[in-house]
C-alpha positions in Angstrom: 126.3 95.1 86.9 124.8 92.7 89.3 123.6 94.2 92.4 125.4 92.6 96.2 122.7 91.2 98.5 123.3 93.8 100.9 123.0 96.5 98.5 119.4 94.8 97.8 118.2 94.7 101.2 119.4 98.2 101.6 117.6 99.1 98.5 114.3 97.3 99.2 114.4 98.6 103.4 114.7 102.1 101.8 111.5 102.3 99.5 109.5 99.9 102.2 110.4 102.2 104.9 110.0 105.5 102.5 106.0 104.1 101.4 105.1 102.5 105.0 107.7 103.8 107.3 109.3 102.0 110.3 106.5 100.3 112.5 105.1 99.3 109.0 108.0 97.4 107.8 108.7 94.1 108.2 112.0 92.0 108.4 110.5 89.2 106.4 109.0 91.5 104.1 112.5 93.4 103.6 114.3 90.1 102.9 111.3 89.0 100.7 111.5 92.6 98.2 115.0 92.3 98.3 115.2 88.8 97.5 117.2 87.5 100.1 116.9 84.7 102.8 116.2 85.9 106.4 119.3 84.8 107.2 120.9 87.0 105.0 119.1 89.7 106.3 120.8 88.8 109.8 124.0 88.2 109.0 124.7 91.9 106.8 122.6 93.4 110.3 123.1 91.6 113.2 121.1 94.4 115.0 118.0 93.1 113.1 115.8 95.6 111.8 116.5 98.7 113.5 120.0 98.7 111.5 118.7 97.5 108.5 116.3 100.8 109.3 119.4 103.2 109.6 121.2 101.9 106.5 117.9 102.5 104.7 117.5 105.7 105.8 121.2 106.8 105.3 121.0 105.2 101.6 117.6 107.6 101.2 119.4 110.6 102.5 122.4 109.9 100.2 119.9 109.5 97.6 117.6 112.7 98.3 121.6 114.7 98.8 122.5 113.6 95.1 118.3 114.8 93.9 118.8 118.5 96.0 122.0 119.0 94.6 121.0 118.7 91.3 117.9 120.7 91.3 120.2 123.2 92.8 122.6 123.4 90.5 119.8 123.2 87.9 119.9 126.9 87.9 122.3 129.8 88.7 119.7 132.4 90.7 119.4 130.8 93.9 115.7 131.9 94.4 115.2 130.4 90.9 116.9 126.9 92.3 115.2 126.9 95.4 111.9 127.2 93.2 113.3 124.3 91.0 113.5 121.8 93.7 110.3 121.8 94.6 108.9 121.6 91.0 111.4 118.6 91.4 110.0 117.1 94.5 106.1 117.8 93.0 106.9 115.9 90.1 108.8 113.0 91.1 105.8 112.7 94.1 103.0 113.1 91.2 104.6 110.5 89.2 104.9 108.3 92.0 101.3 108.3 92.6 101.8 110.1 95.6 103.9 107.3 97.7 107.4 107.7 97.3 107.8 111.3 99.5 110.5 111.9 101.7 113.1 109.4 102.6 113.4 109.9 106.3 110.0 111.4 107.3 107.8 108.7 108.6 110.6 106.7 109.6 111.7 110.1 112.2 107.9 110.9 113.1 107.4 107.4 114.5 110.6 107.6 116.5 110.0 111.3 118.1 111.3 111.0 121.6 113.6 108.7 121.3 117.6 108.4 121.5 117.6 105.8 118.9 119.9 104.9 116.1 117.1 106.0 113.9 116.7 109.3 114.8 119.7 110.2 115.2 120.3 108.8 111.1 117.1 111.1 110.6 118.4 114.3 112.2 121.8 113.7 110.0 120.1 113.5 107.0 117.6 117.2 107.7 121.4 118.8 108.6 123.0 117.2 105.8 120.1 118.6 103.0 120.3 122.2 104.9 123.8 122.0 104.1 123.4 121.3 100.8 121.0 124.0 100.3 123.3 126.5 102.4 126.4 125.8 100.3 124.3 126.7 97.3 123.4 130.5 98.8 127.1 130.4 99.8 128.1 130.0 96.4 125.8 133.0 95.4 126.8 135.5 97.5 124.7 135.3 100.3 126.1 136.0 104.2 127.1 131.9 105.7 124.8 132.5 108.5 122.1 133.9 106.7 122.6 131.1 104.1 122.6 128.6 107.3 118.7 129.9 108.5 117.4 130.2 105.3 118.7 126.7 104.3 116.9 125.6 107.5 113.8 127.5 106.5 114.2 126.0 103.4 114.0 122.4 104.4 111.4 122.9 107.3 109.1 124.4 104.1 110.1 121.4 101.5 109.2 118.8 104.3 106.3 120.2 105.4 104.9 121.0 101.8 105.9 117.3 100.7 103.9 115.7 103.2 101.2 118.1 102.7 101.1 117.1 99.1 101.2 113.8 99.4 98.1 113.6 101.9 96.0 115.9 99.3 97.5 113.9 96.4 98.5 117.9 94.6 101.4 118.9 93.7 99.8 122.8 94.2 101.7 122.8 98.3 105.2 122.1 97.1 104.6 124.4 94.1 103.0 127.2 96.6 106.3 126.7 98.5 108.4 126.7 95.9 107.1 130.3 95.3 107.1 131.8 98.3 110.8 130.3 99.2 111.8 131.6 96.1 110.9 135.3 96.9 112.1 134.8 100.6 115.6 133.6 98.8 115.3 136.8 96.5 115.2 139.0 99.6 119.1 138.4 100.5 120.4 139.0 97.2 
Protein backbone atom coordinates (compact mmCIF):
# COMPACT_ATOMS: atom_id res chain seq x y z
CA UNK A 1 0.00 0.00 0.00
CA UNK A 2 1.59 3.13 -1.17
CA UNK A 3 1.77 5.69 1.36
CA UNK A 4 -0.15 9.61 0.47
CA UNK A 5 2.36 12.53 0.58
CA UNK A 6 0.70 13.92 3.44
CA UNK A 7 0.72 10.81 5.37
CA UNK A 8 4.68 10.99 4.68
CA UNK A 9 5.23 14.36 5.81
CA UNK A 10 3.14 13.60 8.81
CA UNK A 11 5.19 10.56 9.30
CA UNK A 12 8.68 12.08 8.79
CA UNK A 13 7.51 15.61 11.10
CA UNK A 14 6.68 12.99 13.82
CA UNK A 15 10.05 11.06 14.24
CA UNK A 16 12.11 14.55 13.33
CA UNK A 17 10.18 16.27 16.02
CA UNK A 18 10.22 12.98 18.47
CA UNK A 19 14.54 12.77 18.04
CA UNK A 20 15.19 16.77 17.75
CA UNK A 21 12.01 18.29 18.86
CA UNK A 22 10.40 21.52 17.58
CA UNK A 23 13.08 24.43 17.49
CA UNK A 24 15.28 21.53 15.96
CA UNK A 25 13.16 20.73 13.01
CA UNK A 26 13.21 22.13 9.94
CA UNK A 27 10.56 22.58 7.14
CA UNK A 28 13.02 21.77 4.45
CA UNK A 29 14.32 19.03 6.36
CA UNK A 30 10.60 17.64 6.95
CA UNK A 31 9.84 17.84 3.27
CA UNK A 32 13.33 16.37 2.51
CA UNK A 33 12.74 12.82 5.00
CA UNK A 34 9.43 12.74 3.74
CA UNK A 35 10.20 12.97 0.29
CA UNK A 36 8.14 15.71 -0.81
CA UNK A 37 8.69 19.20 -2.53
CA UNK A 38 8.39 22.22 -0.19
CA UNK A 39 5.60 23.11 -1.93
CA UNK A 40 3.95 20.11 -0.97
CA UNK A 41 4.72 20.69 2.42
CA UNK A 42 2.74 24.16 2.06
CA UNK A 43 -0.05 23.23 0.36
CA UNK A 44 -1.18 19.93 2.93
CA UNK A 45 -0.16 22.99 5.86
CA UNK A 46 -0.72 26.21 4.92
CA UNK A 47 0.09 27.28 8.52
CA UNK A 48 3.77 26.21 7.69
CA UNK A 49 5.50 24.42 10.25
CA UNK A 50 3.68 24.94 13.41
CA UNK A 51 0.78 22.73 11.80
CA UNK A 52 2.84 20.41 10.34
CA UNK A 53 4.18 20.32 14.22
CA UNK A 54 0.54 19.54 15.60
CA UNK A 55 -0.34 16.83 13.04
CA UNK A 56 3.04 15.31 14.07
CA UNK A 57 2.39 15.41 17.35
CA UNK A 58 -1.25 14.26 17.20
CA UNK A 59 -0.06 11.20 14.74
CA UNK A 60 2.65 10.37 17.83
CA UNK A 61 0.02 10.59 20.42
CA UNK A 62 -2.30 8.34 18.28
CA UNK A 63 0.62 6.25 17.95
CA UNK A 64 1.90 6.09 21.76
CA UNK A 65 -2.47 5.54 22.57
CA UNK A 66 -2.38 2.36 20.31
CA UNK A 67 1.49 1.21 22.23
CA UNK A 68 -0.25 1.97 26.06
CA UNK A 69 -3.13 0.16 25.23
CA UNK A 70 -1.50 -2.70 24.37
CA UNK A 71 0.94 -3.06 27.09
CA UNK A 72 -2.17 -2.66 29.14
CA UNK A 73 -4.09 -5.09 27.97
CA UNK A 74 -0.89 -7.22 27.87
CA UNK A 75 -1.94 -8.37 31.29
CA UNK A 76 -5.02 -8.73 33.41
CA UNK A 77 -3.56 -7.46 37.08
CA UNK A 78 -3.46 -3.92 36.59
CA UNK A 79 -0.24 -3.41 38.87
CA UNK A 80 1.23 -6.26 36.62
CA UNK A 81 0.13 -3.94 33.31
CA UNK A 82 1.29 -0.85 34.62
CA UNK A 83 4.71 -2.72 35.33
CA UNK A 84 4.48 -3.99 31.64
CA UNK A 85 4.39 -0.74 30.03
CA UNK A 86 7.28 0.45 31.13
CA UNK A 87 9.33 -2.72 30.36
CA UNK A 88 7.65 -1.65 27.05
CA UNK A 89 8.82 1.82 26.88
CA UNK A 90 12.58 0.54 28.22
CA UNK A 91 12.81 -1.68 25.48
CA UNK A 92 11.56 0.00 22.59
CA UNK A 93 13.94 3.25 23.96
CA UNK A 94 16.99 0.63 24.33
CA UNK A 95 16.43 -0.61 20.94
CA UNK A 96 16.27 2.75 19.59
CA UNK A 97 19.57 3.66 20.77
CA UNK A 98 18.11 5.82 23.12
CA UNK A 99 16.44 8.55 20.53
CA UNK A 100 13.07 7.71 19.77
CA UNK A 101 11.41 8.59 23.54
CA UNK A 102 8.28 10.21 24.02
CA UNK A 103 6.25 11.56 21.16
CA UNK A 104 5.18 14.90 22.52
CA UNK A 105 7.92 15.70 25.21
CA UNK A 106 10.48 17.97 23.71
CA UNK A 107 8.04 19.33 21.36
CA UNK A 108 5.75 20.59 24.82
CA UNK A 109 9.04 21.52 26.95
CA UNK A 110 10.06 24.04 24.26
CA UNK A 111 6.61 25.54 24.05
CA UNK A 112 6.03 25.93 28.02
CA UNK A 113 4.28 29.23 28.42
CA UNK A 114 2.73 29.46 25.51
CA UNK A 115 -1.13 29.31 24.14
CA UNK A 116 0.03 27.68 21.09
CA UNK A 117 -1.49 25.11 18.82
CA UNK A 118 1.33 22.95 20.05
CA UNK A 119 0.73 22.80 23.41
CA UNK A 120 -2.46 22.64 23.45
CA UNK A 121 -1.99 19.13 20.90
CA UNK A 122 0.67 18.30 23.77
CA UNK A 123 -1.64 18.64 26.82
CA UNK A 124 -4.36 16.46 24.67
CA UNK A 125 -2.21 13.82 24.08
CA UNK A 126 -0.85 13.54 28.42
CA UNK A 127 -4.96 13.59 29.07
CA UNK A 128 -5.66 11.25 26.33
CA UNK A 129 -2.74 8.47 27.68
CA UNK A 130 -4.14 9.13 31.52
CA UNK A 131 -7.33 8.11 30.11
CA UNK A 132 -6.18 5.22 28.65
CA UNK A 133 -4.48 4.16 31.67
CA UNK A 134 -7.59 5.10 33.87
CA UNK A 135 -10.05 3.08 31.83
CA UNK A 136 -7.76 0.11 32.40
CA UNK A 137 -8.08 0.45 36.53
CA UNK A 138 -11.71 1.12 35.70
CA UNK A 139 -12.01 -2.07 34.06
CA UNK A 140 -10.31 -3.77 37.18
CA UNK A 141 -12.27 -2.66 39.82
CA UNK A 142 -10.71 0.25 40.98
CA UNK A 143 -12.96 3.56 42.25
CA UNK A 144 -13.10 6.18 38.63
CA UNK A 145 -11.59 8.87 40.60
CA UNK A 146 -9.01 6.94 42.24
CA UNK A 147 -8.37 5.37 38.82
CA UNK A 148 -8.32 9.16 37.35
CA UNK A 149 -5.12 10.27 40.04
CA UNK A 150 -3.39 7.23 39.80
CA UNK A 151 -3.59 7.30 35.92
CA UNK A 152 -2.15 10.81 36.32
CA UNK A 153 0.50 9.60 38.64
CA UNK A 154 1.03 7.03 36.30
CA UNK A 155 1.91 9.12 33.29
CA UNK A 156 3.71 12.00 35.38
CA UNK A 157 6.12 8.76 36.48
CA UNK A 158 6.42 7.09 32.77
CA UNK A 159 7.34 10.61 31.40
CA UNK A 160 9.63 11.51 33.81
CA UNK A 161 11.38 7.98 33.92
CA UNK A 162 11.58 8.03 29.95
CA UNK A 163 13.38 11.10 29.78
CA UNK A 164 15.44 10.09 32.58
CA UNK A 165 16.43 6.98 30.73
CA UNK A 166 17.12 8.36 27.80
CA UNK A 167 19.68 11.06 29.12
CA UNK A 168 21.56 8.03 31.16
CA UNK A 169 21.16 5.83 28.07
CA UNK A 170 19.50 2.77 30.94
CA UNK A 171 16.71 1.30 30.81
CA UNK A 172 17.13 0.71 34.97
CA UNK A 173 14.58 4.41 35.52
CA UNK A 174 11.61 3.19 33.62
CA UNK A 175 12.14 -0.31 35.07
CA UNK A 176 12.60 1.29 38.78
CA UNK A 177 9.21 2.95 37.84
CA UNK A 178 7.70 0.31 36.59
CA UNK A 179 8.13 -1.26 40.11
CA UNK A 180 7.23 1.05 42.29
CA UNK A 181 3.97 2.05 40.08
CA UNK A 182 3.20 -1.35 40.11
CA UNK A 183 3.05 -1.68 44.03
CA UNK A 184 1.34 1.90 44.28
CA UNK A 185 -1.39 0.20 41.65
CA UNK A 186 -1.50 -2.92 44.03
CA UNK A 187 -2.41 -0.72 46.93
CA UNK A 188 -6.22 0.02 45.51
CA UNK A 189 -6.99 -3.38 44.74
Amino acid sequence: MQTSTRDRIVLAASRLVQRQGYVGTGIKQIAKEADATLGSVYHFFPGGKEAVAVAAIRHGDQEFAAILREALDSEEDPAAAVDACARLLATALRTSDWVDGCPVTAAALETLGTDSEIQQACADALRGWQDVVADKLVRTGIARADARELAGTVISALEGAEVTAQVMRSEEPLLQAGRQLARLVATYR
